[in-house]
N, C-alpha and C positions, 0 to 999 in steps of 0.2 A: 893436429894434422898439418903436414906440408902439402903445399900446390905448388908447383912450376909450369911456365908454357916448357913444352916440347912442336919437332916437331909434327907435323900431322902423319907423319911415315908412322909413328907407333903406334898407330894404332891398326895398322894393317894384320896385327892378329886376333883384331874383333870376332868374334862368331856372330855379331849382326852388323846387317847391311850397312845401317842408319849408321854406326858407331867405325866405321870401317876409312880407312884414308883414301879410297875411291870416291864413298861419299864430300871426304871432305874437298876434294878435286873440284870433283860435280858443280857442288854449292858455290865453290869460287870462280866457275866457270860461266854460273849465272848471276854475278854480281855480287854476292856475299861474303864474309870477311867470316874464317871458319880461328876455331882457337881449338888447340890440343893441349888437354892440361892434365899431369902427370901428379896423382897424389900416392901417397905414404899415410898411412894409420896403422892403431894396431890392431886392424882389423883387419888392416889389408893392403894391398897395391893395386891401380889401373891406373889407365890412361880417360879419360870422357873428348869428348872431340863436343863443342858446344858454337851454334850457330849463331854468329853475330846480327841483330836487328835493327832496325831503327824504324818507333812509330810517332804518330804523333804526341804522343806521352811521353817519349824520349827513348832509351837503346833497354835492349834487355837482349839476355845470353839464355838460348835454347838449344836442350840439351836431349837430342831423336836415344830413346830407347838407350839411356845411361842415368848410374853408373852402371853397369854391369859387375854388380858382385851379390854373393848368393848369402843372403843373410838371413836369420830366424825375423817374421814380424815384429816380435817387443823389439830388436836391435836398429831397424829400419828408420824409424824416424829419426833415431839421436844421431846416426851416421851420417844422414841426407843435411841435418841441421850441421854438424861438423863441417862437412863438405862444402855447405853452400857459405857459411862464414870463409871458408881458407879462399874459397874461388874467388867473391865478392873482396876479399884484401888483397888478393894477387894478379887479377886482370887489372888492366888500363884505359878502359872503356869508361869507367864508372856508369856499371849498369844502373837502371830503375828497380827490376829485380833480374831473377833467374828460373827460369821454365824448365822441368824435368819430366820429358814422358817417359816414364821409369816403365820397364820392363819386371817390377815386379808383380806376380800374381794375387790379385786379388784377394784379400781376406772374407768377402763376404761371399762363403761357399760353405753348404757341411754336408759333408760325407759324399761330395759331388757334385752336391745340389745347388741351386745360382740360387740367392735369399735377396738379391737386388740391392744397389744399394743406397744406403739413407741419403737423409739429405746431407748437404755439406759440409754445416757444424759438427756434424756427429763422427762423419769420415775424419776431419781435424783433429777433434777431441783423442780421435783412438792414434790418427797418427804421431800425434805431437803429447802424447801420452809422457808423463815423469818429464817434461824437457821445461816447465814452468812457465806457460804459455802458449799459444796459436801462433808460433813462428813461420809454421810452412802452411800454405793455405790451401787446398785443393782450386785450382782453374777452373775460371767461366765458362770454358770449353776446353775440350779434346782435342789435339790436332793428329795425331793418329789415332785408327777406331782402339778403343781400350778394350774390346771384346772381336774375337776371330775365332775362323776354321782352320784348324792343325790335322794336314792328312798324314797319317802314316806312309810313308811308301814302301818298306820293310816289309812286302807281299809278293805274290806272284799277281801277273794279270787279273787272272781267276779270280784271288782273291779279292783283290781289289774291289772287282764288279760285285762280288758277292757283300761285300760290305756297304753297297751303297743300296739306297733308296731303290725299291722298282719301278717307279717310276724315270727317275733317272736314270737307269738303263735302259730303259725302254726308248726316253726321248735319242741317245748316245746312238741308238740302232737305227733309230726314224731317220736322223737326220743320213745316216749313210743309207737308207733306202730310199731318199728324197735326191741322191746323188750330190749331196753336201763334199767337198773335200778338203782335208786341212794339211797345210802344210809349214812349217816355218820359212819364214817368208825375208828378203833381206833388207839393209836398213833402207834401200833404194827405194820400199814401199811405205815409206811412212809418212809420205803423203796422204798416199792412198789411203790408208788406216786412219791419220786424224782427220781427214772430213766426215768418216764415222763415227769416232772420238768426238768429234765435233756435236754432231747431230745427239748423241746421246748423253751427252751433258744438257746441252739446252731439253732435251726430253727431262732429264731429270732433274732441273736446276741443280745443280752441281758446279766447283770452279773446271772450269775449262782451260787446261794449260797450253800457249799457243806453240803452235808446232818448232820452232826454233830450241824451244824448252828440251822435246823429247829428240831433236837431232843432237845439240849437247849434252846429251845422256847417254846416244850411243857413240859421239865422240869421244867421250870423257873415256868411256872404258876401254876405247881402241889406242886414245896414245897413252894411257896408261899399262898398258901389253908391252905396248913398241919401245916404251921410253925407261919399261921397267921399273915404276915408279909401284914399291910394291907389290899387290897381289891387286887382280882387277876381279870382279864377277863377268859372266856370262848371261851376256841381252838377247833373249831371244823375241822376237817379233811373227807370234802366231796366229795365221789364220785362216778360216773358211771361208771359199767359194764357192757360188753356183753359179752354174754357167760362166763361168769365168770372173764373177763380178764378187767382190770380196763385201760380205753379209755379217762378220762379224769376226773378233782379233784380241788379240792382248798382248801385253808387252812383262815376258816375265824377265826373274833374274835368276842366277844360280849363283851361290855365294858358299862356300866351304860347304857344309852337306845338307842346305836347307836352299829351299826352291820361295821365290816369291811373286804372288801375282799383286803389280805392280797397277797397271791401266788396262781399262777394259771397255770394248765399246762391240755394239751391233746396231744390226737394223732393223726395226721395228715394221716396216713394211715384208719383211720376211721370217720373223718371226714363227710362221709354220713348220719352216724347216729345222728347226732346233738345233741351231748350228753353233751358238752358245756352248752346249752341251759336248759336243764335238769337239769344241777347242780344248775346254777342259781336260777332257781324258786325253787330247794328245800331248797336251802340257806335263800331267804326269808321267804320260809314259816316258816326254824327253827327259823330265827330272831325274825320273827312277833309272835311266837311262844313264843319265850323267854322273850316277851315283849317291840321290839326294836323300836324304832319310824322312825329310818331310818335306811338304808342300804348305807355305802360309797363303791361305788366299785371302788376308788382308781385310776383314771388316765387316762385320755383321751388328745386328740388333743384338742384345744382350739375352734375348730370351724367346720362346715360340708366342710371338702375342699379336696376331690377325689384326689389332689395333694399329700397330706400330708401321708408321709411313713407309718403312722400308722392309715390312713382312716379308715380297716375292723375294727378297733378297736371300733375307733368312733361309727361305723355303729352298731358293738353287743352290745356296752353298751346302748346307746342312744337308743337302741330298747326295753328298758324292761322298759319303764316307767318314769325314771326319771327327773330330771332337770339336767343341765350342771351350775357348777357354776367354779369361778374365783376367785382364789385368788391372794394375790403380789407375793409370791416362797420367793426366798432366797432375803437377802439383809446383806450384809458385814459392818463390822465396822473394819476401819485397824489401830490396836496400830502401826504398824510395818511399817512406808509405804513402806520403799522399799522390805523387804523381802514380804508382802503383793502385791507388783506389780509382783513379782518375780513367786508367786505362783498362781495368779490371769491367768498368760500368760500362765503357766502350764496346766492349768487345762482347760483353754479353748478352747484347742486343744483334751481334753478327755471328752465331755459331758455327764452329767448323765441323766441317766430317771430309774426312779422308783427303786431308790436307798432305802433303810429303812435307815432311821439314828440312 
């Protein structure tokens, strides 16, 4: 297999956001040192765009929702092993290892069904299968959720409604009888928006990104418009109020035919009015609007389980319609083994959820 850097422009015909030369922008806009690396197999051709780091354990190269190539399972592991050999000889970093939240689906499904999955030796053994050894190791944690809601939007309104939860309709209507109103809002309000952001992090111990973070978010995609620097997605910043007072928002994105919910915050003292719920459906409607074939709303519990710290979550997404799908999460490749084991111990004592990369 050959690797080459290219530059991050190529990859501006990603079909995901993460993999996209907007994001590589982004990243570099907040401090980060972004690498686009152009491979050759015979399996295939891409670009990966991989996010440069540095921890206390030394530098390692993460790689949001790549490669992007559509391969059978048995083929998966030998390719990623391929890949991460060519990357790991042709950067100049010299990583510790290399981090892949790979986009691909999950094997531990049958006929639908979610079967959960094993512990992490076992995920290895099946990944690193015929390759003569545990060369790729599944991660201490996730930094994007590995399990999401995929709405269809390929309906009419009607439809729509009709495919969700009654419940969830129900609340969609309370909150417009409760004189809730949502509108997309511009980036002039996002102040406004992260002191809710704010508050609903700390409600949910969650990291809290400071507001500077999500103004060069909507920067990034405005001088990349003007400056023409590829293809940019579309930030929308939606939200409801009452009485004038904004109760609850999100910040989605629109990127070639797929819509994503990005941040999300409310307020718990209003709560009543179901204005959560309200965002939602207008989120849709501007996606289905814009043209989008799906809505990813970015991050659930793996399965219906009343146990699971993040159940109500489960319970709001999984009510507006969509499917629950599964992906592998992260999977490590260690140049470094021991500072690699060093950092590995580190961190999985700190796990992430719904980290951006």
């Amino acid at each position: 297999m050959r690797v080459r850097e290219v530059d991050p422009r190529e990859s501006r015909s990603s079909s995901n956001l993460l993999q996209s030369s907007f994001w590589a922008h982004f990243k570099q806009r907040i401090g980060h040192r972004t690498i686009a690396l152009r491979f050759e197999s015979a399996r295939g051709r891409g670009t990966v765009l991989a996010v440069h780091r540095t921890t206390g354990c030394g530098q390692h190269l993460y790689v949001p929702h790549g490669p992007e190539m559509t391969l059978p399972e048995a083929e998966q592991g030998a390719f990623l092993l391929q890949l991460s050999d060519a990357i790991a000889a042709a950067v100049d970093c010299n990583p510790t290892f290399l981090r892949f939240d790979l986009p691909w689906r999950s094997p531990f499904t049958e006929d639908g069904h979610w079967l959960g999955r094993p512990e992490p030796r076992l995920q290895e053994m099946r990944m690193n299968f015929g390759s003569g050894g545990l060369h790729l190791r599944k991660a201490p944690s996730d930094i994007q959720p590995p399990d999401t809601v995929i709405i269809d939007l390929q309906h009419g309104e009607t439809s729509l409604l009709a495919r969700m939860k009654a419940k969830t309709r129900y609340n969609i209507r309370l909150a417009a009888r409760h004189g809730v109103q949502v509108c997309d809002e511009g980036v002039e309000k996002l102040q406004e928006w992260h002191d809710l952001y704010r508050q609903t992090c700390e409600r949910q111990r969650i990291v809290c990104e400071q507001a500077d973070y999500f103004g060069k978010l909507f920067d990034t995609a405005a001088a990349d418009r003007a400056a023409n620097r590829g293809q940019a997605p579309r930030l929308h910043l939606i939200a409801a109020r009452h009485n004038r007072r904004m109760v609850a928002g999100l910040i989605c994105a629109i990127w070639k035919d797929k819509a994503y919910y990005l941040y999300g915050a409310s307020s718990r003292a209003h709560g009543r009015l179901m204005a959560p719920y309200a965002v939602q459906w207008h989120t849709m409607l501007t996606a289905r609007a814009a043209g989008c074939r799906s809505y990813d709303m970015c991050g659930v519990p793996p399965e219906n389980d009343p146990a699971h710290p993040m159940y109500g979550l489960y319970r709001f997404k999984t009510g507006f319609g969509g499917q629950v799908h599964h992906f592998c999460g992260c999977w490590d490749y260690p140049v470094d083994e021991e500072q690699y084991c060093a950092h590995a111990q580190a961190q999985a004592s700190h796990a992430a959820y719904h980290l951006r990369g």
